[in-house]
C-alpha positions in Angstrom: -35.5 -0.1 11.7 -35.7 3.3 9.7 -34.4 3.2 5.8 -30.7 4.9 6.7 -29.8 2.6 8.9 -30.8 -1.0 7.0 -29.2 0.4 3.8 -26.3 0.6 6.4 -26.2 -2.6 7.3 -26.8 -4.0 3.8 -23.5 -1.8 2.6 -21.9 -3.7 5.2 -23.4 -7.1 4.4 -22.0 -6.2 0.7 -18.2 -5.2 1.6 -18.5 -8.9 4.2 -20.0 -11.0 1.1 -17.3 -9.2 -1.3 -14.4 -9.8 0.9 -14.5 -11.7 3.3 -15.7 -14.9 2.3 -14.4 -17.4 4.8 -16.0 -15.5 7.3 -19.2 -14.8 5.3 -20.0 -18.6 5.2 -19.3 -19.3 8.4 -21.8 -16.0 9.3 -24.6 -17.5 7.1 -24.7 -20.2 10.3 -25.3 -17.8 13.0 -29.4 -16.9 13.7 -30.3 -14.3 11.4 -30.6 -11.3 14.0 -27.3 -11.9 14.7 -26.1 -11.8 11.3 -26.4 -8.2 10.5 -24.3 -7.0 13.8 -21.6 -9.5 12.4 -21.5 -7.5 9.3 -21.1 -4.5 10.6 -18.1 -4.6 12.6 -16.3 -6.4 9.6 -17.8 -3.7 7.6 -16.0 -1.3 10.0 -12.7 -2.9 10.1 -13.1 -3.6 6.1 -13.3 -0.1 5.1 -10.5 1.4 7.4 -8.6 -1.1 6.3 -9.3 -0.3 2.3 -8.6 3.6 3.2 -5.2 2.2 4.1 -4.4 -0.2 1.3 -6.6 0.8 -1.6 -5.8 4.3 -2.0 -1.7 3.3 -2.3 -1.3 6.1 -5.6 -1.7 8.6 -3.0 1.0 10.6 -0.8 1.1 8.9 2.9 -0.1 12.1 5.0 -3.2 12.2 2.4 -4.2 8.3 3.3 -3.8 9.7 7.3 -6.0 12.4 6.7 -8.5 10.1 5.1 -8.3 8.0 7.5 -8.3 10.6 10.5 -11.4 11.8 9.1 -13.0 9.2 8.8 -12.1 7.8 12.4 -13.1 11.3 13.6 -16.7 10.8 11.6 -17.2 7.4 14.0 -15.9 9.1 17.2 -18.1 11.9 17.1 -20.8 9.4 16.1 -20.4 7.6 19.6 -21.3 10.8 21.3 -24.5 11.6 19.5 -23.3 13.5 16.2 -25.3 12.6 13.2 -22.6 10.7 10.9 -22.8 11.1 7.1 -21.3 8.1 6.0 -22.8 4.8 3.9 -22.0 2.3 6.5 -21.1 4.1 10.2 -24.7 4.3 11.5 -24.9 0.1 11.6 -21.8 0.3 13.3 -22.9 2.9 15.9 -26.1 0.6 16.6 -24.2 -2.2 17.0 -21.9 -0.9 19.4 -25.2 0.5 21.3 -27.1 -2.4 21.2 -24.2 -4.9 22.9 -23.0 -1.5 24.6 -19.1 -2.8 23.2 -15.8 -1.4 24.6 -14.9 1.6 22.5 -11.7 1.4 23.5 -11.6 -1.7 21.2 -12.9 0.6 18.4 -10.1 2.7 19.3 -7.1 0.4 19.4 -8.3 -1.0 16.0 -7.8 2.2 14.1 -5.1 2.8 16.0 -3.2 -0.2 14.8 -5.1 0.8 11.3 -3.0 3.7 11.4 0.6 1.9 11.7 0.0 0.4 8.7 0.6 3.6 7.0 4.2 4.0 8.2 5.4 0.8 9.6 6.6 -1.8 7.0 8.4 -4.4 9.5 8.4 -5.5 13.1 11.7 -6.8 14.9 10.1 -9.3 17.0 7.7 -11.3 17.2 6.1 -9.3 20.8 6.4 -6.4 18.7 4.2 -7.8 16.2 2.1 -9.2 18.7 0.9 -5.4 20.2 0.2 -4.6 16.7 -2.1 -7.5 16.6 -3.6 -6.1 19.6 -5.4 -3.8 18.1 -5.9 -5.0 14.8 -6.7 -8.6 15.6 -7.1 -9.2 19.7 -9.9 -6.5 19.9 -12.0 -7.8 17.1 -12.5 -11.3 19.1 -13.5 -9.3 22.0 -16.0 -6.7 20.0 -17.6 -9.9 18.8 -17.8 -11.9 21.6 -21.2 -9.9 22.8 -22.7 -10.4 19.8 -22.2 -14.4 19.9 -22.6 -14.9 23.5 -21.0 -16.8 26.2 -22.0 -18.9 29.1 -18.9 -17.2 30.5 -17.8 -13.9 29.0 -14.9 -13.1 31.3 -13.4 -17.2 31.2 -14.1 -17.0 26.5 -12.7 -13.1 26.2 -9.3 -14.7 26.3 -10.0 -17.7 23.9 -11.5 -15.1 21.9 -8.4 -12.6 21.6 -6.2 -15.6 21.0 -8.5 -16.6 17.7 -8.4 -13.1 16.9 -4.1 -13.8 17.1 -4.5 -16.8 14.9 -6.3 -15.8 12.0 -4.6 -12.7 11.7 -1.4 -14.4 11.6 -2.8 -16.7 9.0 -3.3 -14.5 6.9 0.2 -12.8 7.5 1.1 -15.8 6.3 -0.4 -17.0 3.3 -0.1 -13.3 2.1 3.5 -12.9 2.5 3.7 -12.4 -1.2 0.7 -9.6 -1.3 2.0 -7.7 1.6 5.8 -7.6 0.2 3.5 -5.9 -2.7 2.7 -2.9 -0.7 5.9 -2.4 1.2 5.6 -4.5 4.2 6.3 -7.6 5.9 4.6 -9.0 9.3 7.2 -11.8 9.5 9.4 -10.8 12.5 12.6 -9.5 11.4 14.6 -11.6 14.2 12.4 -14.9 12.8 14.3 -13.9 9.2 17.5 -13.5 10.9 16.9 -16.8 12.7 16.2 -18.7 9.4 18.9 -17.0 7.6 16.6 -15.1 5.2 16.6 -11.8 3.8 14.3 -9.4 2.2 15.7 -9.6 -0.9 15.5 -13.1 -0.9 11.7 -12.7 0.1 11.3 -10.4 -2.9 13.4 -12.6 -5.4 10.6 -15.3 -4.5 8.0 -13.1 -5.4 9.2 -12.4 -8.7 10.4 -16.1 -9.0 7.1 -17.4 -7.6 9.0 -19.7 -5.7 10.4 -19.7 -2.1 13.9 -21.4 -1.0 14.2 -24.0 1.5 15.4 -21.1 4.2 11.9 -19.5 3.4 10.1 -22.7 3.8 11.5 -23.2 7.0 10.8 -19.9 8.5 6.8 -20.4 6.9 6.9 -23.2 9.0 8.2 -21.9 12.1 5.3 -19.2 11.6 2.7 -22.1 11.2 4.1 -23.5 14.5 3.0 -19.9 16.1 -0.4 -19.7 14.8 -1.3 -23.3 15.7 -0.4 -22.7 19.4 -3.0 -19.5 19.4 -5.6 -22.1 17.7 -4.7 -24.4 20.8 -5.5 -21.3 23.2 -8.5 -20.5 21.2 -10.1 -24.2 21.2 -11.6 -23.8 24.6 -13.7 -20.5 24.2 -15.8 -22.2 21.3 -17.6 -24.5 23.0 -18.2 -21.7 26.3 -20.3 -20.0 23.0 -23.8 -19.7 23.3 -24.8 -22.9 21.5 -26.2 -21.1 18.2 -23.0 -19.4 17.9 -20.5 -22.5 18.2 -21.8 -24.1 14.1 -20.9 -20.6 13.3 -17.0 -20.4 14.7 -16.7 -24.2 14.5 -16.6 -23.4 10.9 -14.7 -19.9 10.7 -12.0 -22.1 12.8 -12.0 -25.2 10.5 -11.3 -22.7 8.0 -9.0 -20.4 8.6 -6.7 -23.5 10.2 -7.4 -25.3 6.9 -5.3 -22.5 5.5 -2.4 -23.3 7.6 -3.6 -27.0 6.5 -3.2 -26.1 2.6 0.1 -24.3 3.3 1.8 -27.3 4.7 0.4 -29.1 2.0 2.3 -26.8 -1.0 5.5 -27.1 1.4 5.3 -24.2 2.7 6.0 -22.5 0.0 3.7 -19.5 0.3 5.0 -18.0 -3.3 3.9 -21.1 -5.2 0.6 -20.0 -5.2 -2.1 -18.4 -2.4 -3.3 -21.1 -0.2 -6.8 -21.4 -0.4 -9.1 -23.8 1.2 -11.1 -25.5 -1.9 -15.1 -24.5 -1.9 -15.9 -28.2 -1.7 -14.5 -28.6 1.5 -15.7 -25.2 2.3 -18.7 -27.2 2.1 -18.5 -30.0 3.9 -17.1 -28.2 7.3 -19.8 -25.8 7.5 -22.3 -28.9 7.0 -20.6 -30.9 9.4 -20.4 -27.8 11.8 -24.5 -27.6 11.8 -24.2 -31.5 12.7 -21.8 -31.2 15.4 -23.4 -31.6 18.7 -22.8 -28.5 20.9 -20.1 -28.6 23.5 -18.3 -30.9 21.2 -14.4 -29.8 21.4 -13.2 -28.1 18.2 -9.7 -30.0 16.7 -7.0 -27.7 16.7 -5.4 -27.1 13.1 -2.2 -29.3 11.7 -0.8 -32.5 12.1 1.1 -31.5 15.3 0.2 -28.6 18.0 3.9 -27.2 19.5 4.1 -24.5 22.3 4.9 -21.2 21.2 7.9 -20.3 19.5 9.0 -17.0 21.3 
């Protein structure tokens, strides 16, 4: 592998390690070619994502045009242009080496896009296309990379993980996102639960969330629980050095929802974070774990979904 490109994929290593460190550990399980491909695409969806959230001081249409460029950079990358960029060329072997649907690449930044101008979402199906692209697709861009005995039976598990971690995070973050404008809980779920956005933002600045608030985190949990349920099947159709790897990332990101329940729901309290020592302990018991063994799905009760 020439200099350019490992420097590429360490850059993305770095920005994985730095920010994503649920994920990271649970990576740190998967066979070490694998590892670096795993970086790359979150280093790919990392740093659209911090053009669109860490460069807030400046006007919208300048954040688009950053982001436009930067989109075009990758696109013409895919057809053979030489890219300038500190972390595009790992992504561009990556994508060459599984040969992964560029349309995913492509409803990602799409949905990276929205997040410039949209700041709610009335229902919960409207929510759920922008989780299309900014959630469903990474489940299937990774899917090649950890293999399946079945790829066309685990792409569907593997959107509908994709669904439930991004909703986890909607919802331990409520407080961060109502930060930069926005809010990913469905306007007809506030209306349902009687809450308001100023209510949400009184919260913020009280650091504490009323029983209507509570309620409606709960209802949310509910919904993420039942895409853990339709996820549980497609880990154990992984190739069997890929399943320690998401048995973990699973345990985790549902331990989230697990330490939310456990604060009451209350999401303003403080961010729910899974402590390192049980951090731990899943990913050791994930390398234990016999392969094939079924995953258990997140939460003292699993209901359908709330729609």
């Amino acid at each position: 592998m020439d200099t350019d490109l490992t420097v590429a994929y360490d850059r993305c290593r770095e920005l994985h390690r730095r920010h994503g460190r649920t994920y990271y550990l649970a990576t740190r399980l998967l066979p070490a070619w694998k590892r670096r491909h795993v970086h790359a695409l979150y280093g790919f969806t990392r740093f659209a994502d911090e053009i669109v959230d860490r460069t807030e001081e400046l006007p919208t249409a300048e954040r688009a045009a950053r982001l436009d460029d930067w989109a075009g950079q990758f696109m013409a990358g895919l057809h053979g242009a030489p890219v300038d960029d500190p972390l595009l060329p790992a992504v561009l072997h990556t994508i060459a080496v599984f040969d992964l649907d560029r349309d995913d690449f492509a409803s990602f930044l799409k949905s990276m896009a929205m997040d410039l101008t949209v700041t709610a979402y009335p229902t919960y199906d409207h929510l759920l296309d922008y989780m299309e692209g900014s959630a469903a697709v990474i489940g299937t861009m990774m899917l090649p990379i950890l293999g399946s005995s079945d790829p066309a039976a685990a792409r569907e598990p593997a959107r509908q993980l994709g669904f439930a971690f991004q909703l986890t995070n909607f919802i331990r973050d409520v407080a961060e996102d109502l930060d930069r404008g926005r809010t990913y809980l469905p306007d007809e779920d506030l209306a349902k639960f009687g809450v308001t956005r100023d209510e949400l933002a009184m919260a913020r600045v009280r650091r504490r969330g009323t029983s209507r608030i509570r309620e409606l985190i709960e209802y949310e949990v509910t919904r993420a629980q039942a895409h853990y349920a339709a996820a549980a099947p497609g880990i154990t159709m992984l190739a069997p050095a890929s399943q320690a790897c998401m048995r973990t990332a699973y345990a985790l990101y549902g331990g989230i929802l697990d330490e939310v329940a456990a604060q009451n729901y209350d999401v303003f309290v403080r961010r729910a974070l899974v402590p390192q020592r049980r951090r731990m302990t899943v990913a050791a018991r994930a390398l234990l774990t016999s392969t094939g063994t079924p995953v258990t799905i997140p939460g003292p009760t699993v209901h359908p979904a709330a729609r």
